[in-house]
C-alpha positions in Angstrom: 27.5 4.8 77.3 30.6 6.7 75.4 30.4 7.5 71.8 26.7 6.3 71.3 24.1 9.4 71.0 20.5 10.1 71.6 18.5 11.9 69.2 14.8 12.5 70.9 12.0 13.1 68.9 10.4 16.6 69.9 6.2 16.7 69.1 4.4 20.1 67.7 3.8 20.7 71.2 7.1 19.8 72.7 8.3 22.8 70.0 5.8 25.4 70.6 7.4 25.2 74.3 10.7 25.4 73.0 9.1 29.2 70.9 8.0 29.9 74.4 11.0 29.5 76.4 13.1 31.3 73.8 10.6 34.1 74.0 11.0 34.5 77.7 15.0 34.7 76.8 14.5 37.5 74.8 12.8 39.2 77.8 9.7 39.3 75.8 8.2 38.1 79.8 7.9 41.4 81.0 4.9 42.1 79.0 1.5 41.0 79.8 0.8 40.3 76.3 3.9 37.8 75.3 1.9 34.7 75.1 -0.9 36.1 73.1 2.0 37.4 70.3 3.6 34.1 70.5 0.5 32.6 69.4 -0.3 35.2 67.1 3.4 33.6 65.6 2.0 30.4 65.7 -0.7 31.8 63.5 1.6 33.0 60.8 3.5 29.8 60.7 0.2 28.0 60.2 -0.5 30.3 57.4 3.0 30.1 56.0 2.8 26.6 55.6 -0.6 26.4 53.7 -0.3 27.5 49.6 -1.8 30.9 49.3 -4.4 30.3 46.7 -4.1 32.8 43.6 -6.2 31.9 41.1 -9.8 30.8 41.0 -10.6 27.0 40.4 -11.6 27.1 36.7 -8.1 28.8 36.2 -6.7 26.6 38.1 -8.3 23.5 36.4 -6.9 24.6 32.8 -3.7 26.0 34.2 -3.9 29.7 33.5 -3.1 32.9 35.1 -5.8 34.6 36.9 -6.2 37.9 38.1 -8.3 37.5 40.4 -8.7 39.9 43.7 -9.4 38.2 46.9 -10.1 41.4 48.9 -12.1 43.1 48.2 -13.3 39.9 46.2 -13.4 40.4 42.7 -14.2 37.6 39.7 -11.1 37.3 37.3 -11.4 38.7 33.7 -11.4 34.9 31.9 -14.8 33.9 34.2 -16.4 37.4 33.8 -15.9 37.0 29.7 -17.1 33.2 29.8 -19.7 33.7 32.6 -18.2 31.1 35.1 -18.5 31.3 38.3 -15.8 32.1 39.9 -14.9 31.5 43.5 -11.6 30.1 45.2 -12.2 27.1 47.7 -9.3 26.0 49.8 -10.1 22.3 49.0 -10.7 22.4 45.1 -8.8 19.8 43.3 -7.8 19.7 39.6 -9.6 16.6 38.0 -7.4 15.4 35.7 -7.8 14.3 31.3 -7.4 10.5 31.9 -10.1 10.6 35.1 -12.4 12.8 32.9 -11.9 10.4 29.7 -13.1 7.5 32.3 -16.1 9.3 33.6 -17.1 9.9 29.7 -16.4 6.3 28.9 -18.5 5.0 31.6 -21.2 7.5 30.6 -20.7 6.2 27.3 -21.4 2.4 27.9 -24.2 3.8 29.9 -25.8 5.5 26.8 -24.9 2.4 24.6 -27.2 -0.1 27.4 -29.7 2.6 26.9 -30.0 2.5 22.9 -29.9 -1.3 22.7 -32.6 -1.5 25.0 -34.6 1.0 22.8 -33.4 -0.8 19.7 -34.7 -4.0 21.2 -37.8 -2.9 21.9 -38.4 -1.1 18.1 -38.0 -4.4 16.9 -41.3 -5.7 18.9 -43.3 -3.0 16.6 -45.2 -4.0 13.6 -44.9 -3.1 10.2 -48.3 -1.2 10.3 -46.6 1.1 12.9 -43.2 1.2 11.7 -45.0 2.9 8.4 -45.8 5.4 10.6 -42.7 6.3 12.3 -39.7 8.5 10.9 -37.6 7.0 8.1 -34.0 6.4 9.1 -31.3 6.4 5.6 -32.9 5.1 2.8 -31.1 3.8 -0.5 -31.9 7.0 -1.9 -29.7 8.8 0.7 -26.2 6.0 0.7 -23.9 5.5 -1.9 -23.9 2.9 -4.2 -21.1 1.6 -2.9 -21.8 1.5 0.5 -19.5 4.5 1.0 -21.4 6.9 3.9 -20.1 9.8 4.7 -18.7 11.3 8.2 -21.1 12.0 10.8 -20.3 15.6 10.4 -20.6 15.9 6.7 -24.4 13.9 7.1 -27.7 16.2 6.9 -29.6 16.8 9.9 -32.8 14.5 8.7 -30.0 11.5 8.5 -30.6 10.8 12.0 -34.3 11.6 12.7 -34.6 10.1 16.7 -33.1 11.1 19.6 -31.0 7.6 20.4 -29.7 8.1 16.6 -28.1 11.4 17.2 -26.7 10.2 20.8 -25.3 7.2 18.6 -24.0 9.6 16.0 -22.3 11.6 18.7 -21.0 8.6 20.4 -19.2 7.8 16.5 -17.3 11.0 16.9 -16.5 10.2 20.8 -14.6 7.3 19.1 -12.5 8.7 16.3 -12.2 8.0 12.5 -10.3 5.1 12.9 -9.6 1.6 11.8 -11.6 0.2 14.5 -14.7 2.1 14.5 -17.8 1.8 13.3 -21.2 3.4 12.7 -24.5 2.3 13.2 -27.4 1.8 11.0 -30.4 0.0 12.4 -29.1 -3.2 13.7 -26.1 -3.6 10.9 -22.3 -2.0 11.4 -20.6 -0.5 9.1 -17.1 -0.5 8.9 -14.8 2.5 8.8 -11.5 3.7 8.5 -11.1 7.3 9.1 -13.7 9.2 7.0 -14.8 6.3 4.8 -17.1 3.6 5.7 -18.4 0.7 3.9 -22.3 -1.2 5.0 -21.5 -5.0 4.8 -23.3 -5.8 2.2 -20.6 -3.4 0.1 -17.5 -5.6 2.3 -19.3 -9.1 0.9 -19.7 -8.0 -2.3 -15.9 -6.7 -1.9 -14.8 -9.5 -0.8 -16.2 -12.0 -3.1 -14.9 -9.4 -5.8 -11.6 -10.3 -4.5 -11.6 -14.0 -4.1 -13.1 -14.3 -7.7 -10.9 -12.9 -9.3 -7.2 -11.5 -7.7 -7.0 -14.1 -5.0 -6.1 -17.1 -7.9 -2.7 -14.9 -8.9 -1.8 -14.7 -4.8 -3.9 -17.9 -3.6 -3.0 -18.0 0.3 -6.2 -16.9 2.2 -8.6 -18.5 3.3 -12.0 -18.1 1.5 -14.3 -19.8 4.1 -13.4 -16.7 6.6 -16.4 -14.3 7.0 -15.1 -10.4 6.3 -15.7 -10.2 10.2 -13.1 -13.0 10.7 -10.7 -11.0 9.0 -11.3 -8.0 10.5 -11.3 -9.5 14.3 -7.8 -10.9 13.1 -6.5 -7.8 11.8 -8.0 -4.6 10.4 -5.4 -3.8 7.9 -6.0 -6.9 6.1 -9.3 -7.1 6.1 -8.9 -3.2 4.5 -5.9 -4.4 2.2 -8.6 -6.9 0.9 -11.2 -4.3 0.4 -8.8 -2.1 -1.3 -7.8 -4.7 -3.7 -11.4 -6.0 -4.2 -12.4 -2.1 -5.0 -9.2 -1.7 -8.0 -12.1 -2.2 -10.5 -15.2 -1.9 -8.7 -17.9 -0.5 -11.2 -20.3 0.4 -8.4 -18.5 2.8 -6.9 -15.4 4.2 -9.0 -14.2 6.5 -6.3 -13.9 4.1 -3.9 -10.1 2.7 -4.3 -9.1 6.8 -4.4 -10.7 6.8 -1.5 -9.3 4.2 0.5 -5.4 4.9 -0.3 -4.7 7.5 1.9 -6.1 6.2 5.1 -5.2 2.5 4.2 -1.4 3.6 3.5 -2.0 5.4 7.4 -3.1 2.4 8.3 -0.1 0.9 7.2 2.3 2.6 8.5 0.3 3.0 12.7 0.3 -0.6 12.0 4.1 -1.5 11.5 4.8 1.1 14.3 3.1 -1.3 16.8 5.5 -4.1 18.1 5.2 -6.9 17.9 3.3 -7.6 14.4 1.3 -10.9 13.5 1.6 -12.7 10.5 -1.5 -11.3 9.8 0.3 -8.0 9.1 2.5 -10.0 6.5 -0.3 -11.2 4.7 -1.3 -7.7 4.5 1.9 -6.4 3.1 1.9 -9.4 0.8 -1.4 -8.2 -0.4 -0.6 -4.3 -0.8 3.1 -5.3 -2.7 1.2 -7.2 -5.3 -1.2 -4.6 -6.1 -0.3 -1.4 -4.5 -1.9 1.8 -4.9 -1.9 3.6 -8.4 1.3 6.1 -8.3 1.8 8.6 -11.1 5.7 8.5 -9.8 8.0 5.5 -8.7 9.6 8.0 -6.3 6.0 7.9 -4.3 5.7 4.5 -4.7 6.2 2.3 -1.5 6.2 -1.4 -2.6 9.8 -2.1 -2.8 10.4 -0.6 1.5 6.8 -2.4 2.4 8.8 -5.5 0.8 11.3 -5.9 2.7 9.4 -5.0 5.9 7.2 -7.8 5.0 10.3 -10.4 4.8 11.8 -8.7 8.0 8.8 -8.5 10.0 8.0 -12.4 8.9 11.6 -13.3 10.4 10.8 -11.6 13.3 7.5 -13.8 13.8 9.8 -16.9 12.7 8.1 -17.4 10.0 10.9 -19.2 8.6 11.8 -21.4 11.2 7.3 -22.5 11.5 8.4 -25.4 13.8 10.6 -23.4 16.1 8.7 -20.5 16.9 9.0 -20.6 20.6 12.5 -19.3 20.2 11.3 -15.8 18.5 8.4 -15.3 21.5 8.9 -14.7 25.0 5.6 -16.6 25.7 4.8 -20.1 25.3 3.4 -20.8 22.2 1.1 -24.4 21.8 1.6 -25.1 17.8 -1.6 -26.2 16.7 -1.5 -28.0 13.3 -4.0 -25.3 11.4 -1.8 -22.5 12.5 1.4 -24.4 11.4 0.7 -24.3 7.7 -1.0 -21.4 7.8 2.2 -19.4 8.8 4.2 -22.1 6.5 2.2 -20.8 3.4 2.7 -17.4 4.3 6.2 -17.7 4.2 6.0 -19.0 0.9 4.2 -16.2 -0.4 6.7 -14.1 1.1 9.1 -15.3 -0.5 7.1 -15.1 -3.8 5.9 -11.8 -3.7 9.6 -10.6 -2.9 11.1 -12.5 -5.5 8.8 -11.0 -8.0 8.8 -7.8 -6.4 12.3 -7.7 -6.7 12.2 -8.9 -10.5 9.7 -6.1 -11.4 12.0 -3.1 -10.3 15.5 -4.4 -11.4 16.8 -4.9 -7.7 18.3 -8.2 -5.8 16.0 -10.2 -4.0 16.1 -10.8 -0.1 14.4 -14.0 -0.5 15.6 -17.0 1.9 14.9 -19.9 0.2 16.0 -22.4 3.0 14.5 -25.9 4.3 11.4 -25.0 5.3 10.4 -24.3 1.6 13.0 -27.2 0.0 13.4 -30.1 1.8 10.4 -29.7 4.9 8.1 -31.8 3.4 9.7 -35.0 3.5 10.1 -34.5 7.4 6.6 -33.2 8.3 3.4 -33.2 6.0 2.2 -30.2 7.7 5.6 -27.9 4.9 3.3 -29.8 2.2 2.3 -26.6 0.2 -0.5 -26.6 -2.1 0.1 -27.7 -6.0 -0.5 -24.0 -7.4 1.3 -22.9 -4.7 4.5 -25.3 -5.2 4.7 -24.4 -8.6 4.3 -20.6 -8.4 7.6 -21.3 -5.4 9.7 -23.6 -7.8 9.4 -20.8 -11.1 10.5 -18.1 -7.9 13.2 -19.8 -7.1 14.2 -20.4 -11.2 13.9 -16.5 -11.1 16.0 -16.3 -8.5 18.3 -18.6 -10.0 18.3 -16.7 -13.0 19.5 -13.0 -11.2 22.1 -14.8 -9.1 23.9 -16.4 -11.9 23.7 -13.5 -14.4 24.1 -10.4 -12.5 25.5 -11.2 -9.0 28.9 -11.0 -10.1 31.3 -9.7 -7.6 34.0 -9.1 -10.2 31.9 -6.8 -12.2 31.0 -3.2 -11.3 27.1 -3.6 -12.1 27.3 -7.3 -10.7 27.0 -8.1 -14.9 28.2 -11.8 -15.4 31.2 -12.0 -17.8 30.5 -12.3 -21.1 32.4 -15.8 -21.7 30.4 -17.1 -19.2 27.2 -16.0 -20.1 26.7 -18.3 -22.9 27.1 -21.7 -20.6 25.5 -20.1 -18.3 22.5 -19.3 -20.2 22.2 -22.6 -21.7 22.1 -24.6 -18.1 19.4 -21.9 -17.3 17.3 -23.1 -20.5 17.3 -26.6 -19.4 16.3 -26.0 -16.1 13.0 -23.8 -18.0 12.9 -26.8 -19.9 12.7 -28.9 -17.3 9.9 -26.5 -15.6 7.8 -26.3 -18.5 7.9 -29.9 -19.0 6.9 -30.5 -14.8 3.9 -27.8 -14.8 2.3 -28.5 -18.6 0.1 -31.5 -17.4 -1.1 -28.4 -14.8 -3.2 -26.4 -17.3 -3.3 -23.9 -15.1 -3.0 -20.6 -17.5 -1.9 -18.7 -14.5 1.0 -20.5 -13.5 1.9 -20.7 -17.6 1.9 -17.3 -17.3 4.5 -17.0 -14.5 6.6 -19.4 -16.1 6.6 -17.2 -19.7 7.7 -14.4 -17.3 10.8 -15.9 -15.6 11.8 -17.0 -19.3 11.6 -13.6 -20.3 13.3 -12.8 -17.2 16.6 -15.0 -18.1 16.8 -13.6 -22.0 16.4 -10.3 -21.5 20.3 -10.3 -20.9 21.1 -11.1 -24.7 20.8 -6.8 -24.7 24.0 -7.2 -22.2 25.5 -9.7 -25.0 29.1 -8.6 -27.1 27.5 -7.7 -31.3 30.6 -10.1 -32.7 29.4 -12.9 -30.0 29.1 -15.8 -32.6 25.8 -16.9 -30.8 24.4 -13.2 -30.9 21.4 -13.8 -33.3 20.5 -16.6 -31.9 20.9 -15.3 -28.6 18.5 -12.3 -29.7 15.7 -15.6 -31.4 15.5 -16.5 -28.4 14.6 -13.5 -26.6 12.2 -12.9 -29.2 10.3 -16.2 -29.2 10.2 -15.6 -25.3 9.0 -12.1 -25.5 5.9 -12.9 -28.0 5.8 -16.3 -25.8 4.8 -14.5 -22.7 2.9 -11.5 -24.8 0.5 -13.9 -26.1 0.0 -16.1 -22.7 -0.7 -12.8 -21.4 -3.7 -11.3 -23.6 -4.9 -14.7 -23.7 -5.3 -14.9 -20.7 -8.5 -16.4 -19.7 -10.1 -18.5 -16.5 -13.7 -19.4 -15.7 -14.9 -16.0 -15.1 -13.7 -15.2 -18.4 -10.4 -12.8 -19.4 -8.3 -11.6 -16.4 -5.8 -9.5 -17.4 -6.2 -6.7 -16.1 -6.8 -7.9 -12.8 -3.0 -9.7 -13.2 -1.0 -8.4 -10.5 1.8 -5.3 -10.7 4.6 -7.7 -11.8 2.7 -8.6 -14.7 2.1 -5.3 -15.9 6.0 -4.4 -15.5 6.7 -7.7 -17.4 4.3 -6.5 -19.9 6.0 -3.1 -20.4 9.4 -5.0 -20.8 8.1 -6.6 -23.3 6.8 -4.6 -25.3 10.5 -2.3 -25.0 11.8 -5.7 -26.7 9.2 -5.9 -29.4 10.0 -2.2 -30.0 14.2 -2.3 -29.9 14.1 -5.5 -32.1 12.0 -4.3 -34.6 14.3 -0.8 -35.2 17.3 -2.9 -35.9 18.9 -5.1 -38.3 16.9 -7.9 -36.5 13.7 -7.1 -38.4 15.0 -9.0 -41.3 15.1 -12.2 -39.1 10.6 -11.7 -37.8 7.7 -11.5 -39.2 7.1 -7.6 -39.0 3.4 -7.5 -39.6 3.1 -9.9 -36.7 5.0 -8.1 -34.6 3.5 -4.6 -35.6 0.3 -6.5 -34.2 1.6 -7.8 -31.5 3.0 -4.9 -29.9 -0.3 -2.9 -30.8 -2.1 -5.5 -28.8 0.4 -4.8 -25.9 0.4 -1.0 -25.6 -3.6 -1.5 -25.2 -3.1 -4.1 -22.8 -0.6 -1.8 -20.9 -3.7 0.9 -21.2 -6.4 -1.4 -19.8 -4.0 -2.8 -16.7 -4.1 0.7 -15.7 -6.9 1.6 -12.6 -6.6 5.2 -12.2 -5.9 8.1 -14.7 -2.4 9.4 -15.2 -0.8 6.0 -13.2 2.7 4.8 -14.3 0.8 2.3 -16.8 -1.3 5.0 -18.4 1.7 7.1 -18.9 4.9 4.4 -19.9 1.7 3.0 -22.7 1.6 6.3 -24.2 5.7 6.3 -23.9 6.1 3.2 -25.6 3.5 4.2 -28.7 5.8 7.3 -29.2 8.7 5.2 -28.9 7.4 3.6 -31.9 7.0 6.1 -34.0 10.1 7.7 -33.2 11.9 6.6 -36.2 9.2 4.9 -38.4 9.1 1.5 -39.3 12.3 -0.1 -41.0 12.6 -0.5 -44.5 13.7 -3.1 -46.4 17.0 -1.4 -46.6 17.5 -1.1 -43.0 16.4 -4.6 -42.7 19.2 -5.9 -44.2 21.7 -4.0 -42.4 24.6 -5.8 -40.8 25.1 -7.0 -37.1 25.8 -3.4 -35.0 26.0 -2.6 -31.5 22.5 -0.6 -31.0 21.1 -3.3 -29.2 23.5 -2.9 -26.6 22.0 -0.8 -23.2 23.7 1.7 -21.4 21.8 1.6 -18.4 22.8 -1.7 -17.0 22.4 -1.6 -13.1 18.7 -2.5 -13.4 19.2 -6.7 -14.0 16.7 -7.6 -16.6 14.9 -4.3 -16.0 17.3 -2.5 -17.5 15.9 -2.9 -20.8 13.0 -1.0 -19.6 15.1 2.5 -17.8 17.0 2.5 -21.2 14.2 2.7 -23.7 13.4 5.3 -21.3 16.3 7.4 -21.1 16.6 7.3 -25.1 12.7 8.5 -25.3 13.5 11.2 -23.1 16.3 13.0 -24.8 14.3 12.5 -27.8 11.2 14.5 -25.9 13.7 17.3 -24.7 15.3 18.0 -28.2 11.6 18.4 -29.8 9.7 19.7 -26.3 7.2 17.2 -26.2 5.1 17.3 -23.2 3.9 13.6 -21.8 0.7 15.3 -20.1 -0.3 16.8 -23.2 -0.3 13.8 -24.7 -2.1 11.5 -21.9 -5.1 13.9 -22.8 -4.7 12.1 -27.0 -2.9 8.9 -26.0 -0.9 8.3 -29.2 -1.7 5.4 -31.6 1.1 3.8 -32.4 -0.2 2.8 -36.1 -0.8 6.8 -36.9 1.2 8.9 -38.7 -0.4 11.7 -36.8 1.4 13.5 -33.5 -1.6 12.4 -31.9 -4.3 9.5 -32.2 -7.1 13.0 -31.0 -8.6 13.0 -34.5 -7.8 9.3 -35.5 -11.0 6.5 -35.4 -9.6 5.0 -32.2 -9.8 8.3 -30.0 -8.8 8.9 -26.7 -8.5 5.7 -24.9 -10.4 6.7 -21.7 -12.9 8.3 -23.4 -13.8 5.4 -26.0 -13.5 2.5 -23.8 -16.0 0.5 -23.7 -13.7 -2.5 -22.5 -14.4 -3.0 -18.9 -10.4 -2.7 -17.8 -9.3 -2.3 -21.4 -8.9 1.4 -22.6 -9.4 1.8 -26.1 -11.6 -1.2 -26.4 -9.3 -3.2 -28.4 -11.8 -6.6 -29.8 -9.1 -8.8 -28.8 -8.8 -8.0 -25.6 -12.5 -7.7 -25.0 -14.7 -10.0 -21.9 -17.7 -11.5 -22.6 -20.3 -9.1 -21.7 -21.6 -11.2 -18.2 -18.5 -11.0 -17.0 -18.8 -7.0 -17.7 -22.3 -7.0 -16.0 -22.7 -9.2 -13.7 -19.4 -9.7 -12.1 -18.4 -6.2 -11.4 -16.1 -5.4 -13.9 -15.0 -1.6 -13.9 -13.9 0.5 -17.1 -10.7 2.0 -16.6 -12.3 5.1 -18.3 -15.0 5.7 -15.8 -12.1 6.1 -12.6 -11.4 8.7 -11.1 -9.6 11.7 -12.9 -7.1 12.6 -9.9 -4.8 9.5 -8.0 -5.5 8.8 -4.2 -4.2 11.6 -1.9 -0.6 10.8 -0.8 0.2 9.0 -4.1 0.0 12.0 -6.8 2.6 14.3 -6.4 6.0 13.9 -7.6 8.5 13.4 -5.4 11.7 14.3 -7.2 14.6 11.5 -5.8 18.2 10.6 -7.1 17.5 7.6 -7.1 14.7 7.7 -9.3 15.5 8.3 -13.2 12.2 6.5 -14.4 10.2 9.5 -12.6 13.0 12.0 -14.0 12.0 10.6 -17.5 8.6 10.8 -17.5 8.7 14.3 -15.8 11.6 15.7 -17.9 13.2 17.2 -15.2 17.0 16.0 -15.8 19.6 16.5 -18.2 20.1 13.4 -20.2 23.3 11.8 -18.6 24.6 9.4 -21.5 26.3 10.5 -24.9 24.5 8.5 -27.0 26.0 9.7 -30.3 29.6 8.5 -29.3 28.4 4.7 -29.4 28.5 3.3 -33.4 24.9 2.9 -34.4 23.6 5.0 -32.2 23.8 8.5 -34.2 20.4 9.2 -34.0 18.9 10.2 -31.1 16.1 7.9 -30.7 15.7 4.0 -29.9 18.8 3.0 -32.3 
């Protein structure tokens, strides 16, 4: 056949004839001994062909070079110093991590059969002989709290059998991490890296938290056992721990404890894809009372926000109904589910909202049918009444920033100042409104949020034009809302008795602009329009209030308190003179990026280049916290002493009467004094981290160069707060 060829297939024996015929070519035929040396080629290309083997198998199984000698035979150097054996066999294979890591996890549950057999039959013994065998941990030998240490740190006698150690051993086969456990008698205890809690502890943690921080952020569920949440999702079942342990008394070291490995926790967590919704009540959770920060350049609340409102869009959280079309797996809705992730979305949109209030920045809050119009379709977008109303004085908030500092024709986004007047007045009738919908509530927690979104929308009368013809009243107004929410606040009271400082972060930064108001009106030629000894009071009341929110020594609240008590004796207290002075422009702020918080950054920025021109040192004075009604540098030698030190307040340093609980609520409900905390802030949250973005950290450290000429503004001569 033409142009087709035939390849044929030649066998090893076919071409060890095709070797021998090409030796007879070479006339290697004449001698008697060609076959044998064709063989003995054979021989070499058998040999070629097989891996010469070089090192000895333990080298070989860790990959090292080996210097062995096969001939004469001698053992490498790394089996002679180790006392191996060492020896070379042709079919040694390497056995490699993840076949080793099976065999020990088979040896493992093997060991595990064996100790719950032993267990169960330990249990069959009576208490006559169980007097007589070895004690296991006593309460002597845990923590109050429920806090045991790692296996590694624990004394031999700890673990007094045999099945105990092999337990103990099979805790460190498993890690430190959120998922693991450790074993005492029949209980578990729960752990997260090098800190574990006995349940007793997590119930009483738990029932800490649902008693009194789960009314400001009602969304969970309180009939869920501790193990419920943990089965759903670790990090919120450690977020709730962490919260519940703010102001635990048992165990003061215990929230210090928990930040780093909870904030690791964190962040492994959101690097998993995809999340659960679980993971947003989490975040909602940890941005409503974060971790105690000595800096707001370590402080992580405003990022975890909007990962919380991106990861809850990613879920479709915001489209409850339609979820199928954000999962590439059928989804059955089941009703329970449906407003479960329908509430979450509220509170995501709540605790962003406030978040975003609290640190001066816009919202990313989506405020869209599900939460406005859903209900009237579907009962299942019915929210709860606390939790409706909490969402409507949100969305007022957010009302409030989008009208007054949103403005695309303005640099800073600052609304014009003909405008602001109509606009403010629409904005009081729709407070008006609020106030009128919520007072047959009587809930003093949701009062409370209201007096802060009113503060909220007059804090911009400092953004207000001096020759404005409304400009005092403008500035009556922000007063009567200032000592409005001031007074809700240290009133604050529900049946477990006074829960202020268990309010949540947003209520503390409310607090502290608040008291900058109290402090700017009463240095100016407003004074002569309030009742000074009130307001003397009053802003007494909230520095120590400001002191008792604090949870941890040398935290932001500790530290702007003692800022705000220096602020106020800065200049003094007005005299009758400077009373009467006429309308000036000190009121006006500088720094005017912040929104409503910018009251707050420019107190702070005058305080500063006050503290630079006379070298005052903010740690020094943390030591003496300053009292504002002194005439002294420092309250050290005054009656009221340091605050830590003399509080007997459980959460309120100082131990000011009028902010003092009723002592069962100090006793039997857990309450924790500020002053017995720790003395150092969690690991990861305590040292400065020096950003440009970050002027609140630059104040308080005194690290910058004061950036505005005060001097060149009229009224504002004196370096201080006017």
């Amino acid at each position: 056949m033409g142009g087709v060829s035939h390849a044929t297939v030649i066998g090893p024996e076919g071409l060890g004839q095709i070797r021998k015929r090409n030796v007879v070519v070479a006339g290697l035929d004449s001698s008697p001994g060609s076959i044998d040396d064709v063989e003995d080629i054979d021989g070499r290309e058998e040999k070629r062909r097989q891996p010469v083997k070089r090192a000895c198998n333990e080298c070989r199984q860790q990959k090292l070079r080996c210097d062995v000698v096969q001939d004469p035979y001698t053992a490498c150097s790394r089996c002679r110093r180790l006392k191996l054996d060492c020896k070379i066999e042709s079919n040694f294979k390497r056995i490699g991590k993840r076949s080793r890591n099976a065999e020990m996890e088979r040896e493992i549950i093997e060991l595990r059969k064996q100790i719950a057999n032993v267990q169960a039959t330990s249990t069959a013994v009576s208490p006559q002989q169980q007097q007589g065998l070895p004690a296991k941990q006593d309460a002597s030998q845990i923590s109050p709290a429920g806090v045991y240490p790692t296996p590694s740190a624990m004394s031999a006698d700890q673990y007094m059998g045999s099945h105990e150690a092999v337990a103990s051993l099979l805790d460190l086969r498993s890690g430190f991490d959120g998922a693991g456990y450790m074993r005492n008698g029949n209980h578990q205890l729960k752990r997260i890296e090098d800190v574990a809690v006995g349940p007793e502890k997590v119930t009483e943690l738990f029932n800490l938290f649902f008693m009194f921080y789960h009314p400001f952020l009602s969304f969970l569920d309180r009939d869920q056992t501790p193990e419920e949440y943990y089965t759903a999702c670790p990090l919120l079942f450690w977020t709730v721990i962490s919260v519940g342990a703010r102001r635990y008394q048992t165990d003061t070291h215990l929230l210090n404890s928990l930040a780093g490995p909870v904030t690791r926790l964190v962040w492994s967590t959101l690097a998993d894809v995809p999340q659960s919704h679980h993971v947003v009540k989490a975040l909602c959770l940890l941005c409503t009372w974060p971790f105690p920060t000595s800096s707001t350049s370590t402080d992580p609340t405003f990022m975890l926000c909007g990962m919380m409102m991106q990861v809850s869009m990613q879920l479709g959280l915001h489209r409850p109904s339609h979820v199928q079309d954000f999962s590439k797996y059928r989804v059955e809705l089941i009703e329970d589910e449906l407003r479960d992730k329908i509430r979450t979305w509220a509170i995501c949109n709540i605790v962003s909202q406030r978040v975003a209030t609290g640190y001066g920045q816009p919202p990313s809050t989506i405020y869209d049918w599900t939460l406005c119009s859903g209900e009237s379709v579907d009962l299942n977008f019915k929210l709860p009444a606390d939790l409706k109303a909490r969402l409507e004085i949100e969305k007022f908030c957010d009302k409030v920033t989008k009208a007054l500092y949103t403005n695309r024709r303005d640099p800073v986004g600052l609304s014009a100042d003909q405008e602001r007047p109509s606009l403010i007045s629409f904005l009081s009738r729709d407070f008006d409104e609020l106030e009128g919908q919520f007072k047959l509530e009587n809930d003093c927690i949701t009062d409370l949020y209201l007096r802060a979104s009113n503060l909220h929308l007059h804090l911009s009368a400092f953004f207000d034009d001096p020759i404005s013809k409304d400009y005092r009243e403008r500035l009556l107004s922000l007063y009567v809302a200032t000592t409005s929410f001031l007074e809700a606040a240290m009133n604050l009271e529900t049946e477990v008795g006074p829960v202020l400082s268990y309010t949540p972060y947003y209520i503390y930064q409310m607090l502290v602009a608040g008291g900058c108001t109290l402090l700017k009106l009463c240095k100016s030629f407003f004074a002569a329009h309030i009742d000074m000894e009130y307001t003397k009071n009053l802003f007494n009341r909230t520095i120590w209030a400001i002191r008792g929110v604090s949870v941890s020594s040398n935290d932001l609240p500790e530290r702007l308190a003692e800022v705000l008590a220096q602020m106020w004796r800065l200049n003094g207290t007005p005299t009758s003179s400077a009373s009467n002075a006429e309308v000036d422009g000190s009121l006006r702020l500088k720094v005017r990026c912040r929104m409503s918080m910018s009251l707050l950054y420019d107190s702070i920025w005058r305080w500063r280049e006050d503290a630079r021109t006379k070298g005052r040192n903010i740690e020094a004075y943390l030591k003496n916290p300053t009292n504002p009604d002194s005439a002294a540098e420092s309250s050290a030698a005054s009656s009221v002493g340091p605050a830590r030190a003399s509080s007997t307040t459980p959460g309120v340093a100082g131990g000011d009467p009028s902010l003092a609980p009723p002592l069962l609520s100090q006793a039997a409900l857990g309450v924790q004094s500020s002053g017995n905390g720790a003395n150092a802030l969690p690991s990861g949250f305590m040292e400065p981290n020096y950003e440009v973005f970050d002027p609140l950290n630059w104040l308080l450290d005194g690290l910058v160069e004061f950036p505005y000429s005060y001097p060149t503004v009229p009224g504002m001569e004196t370096p201080g707060i006017v």
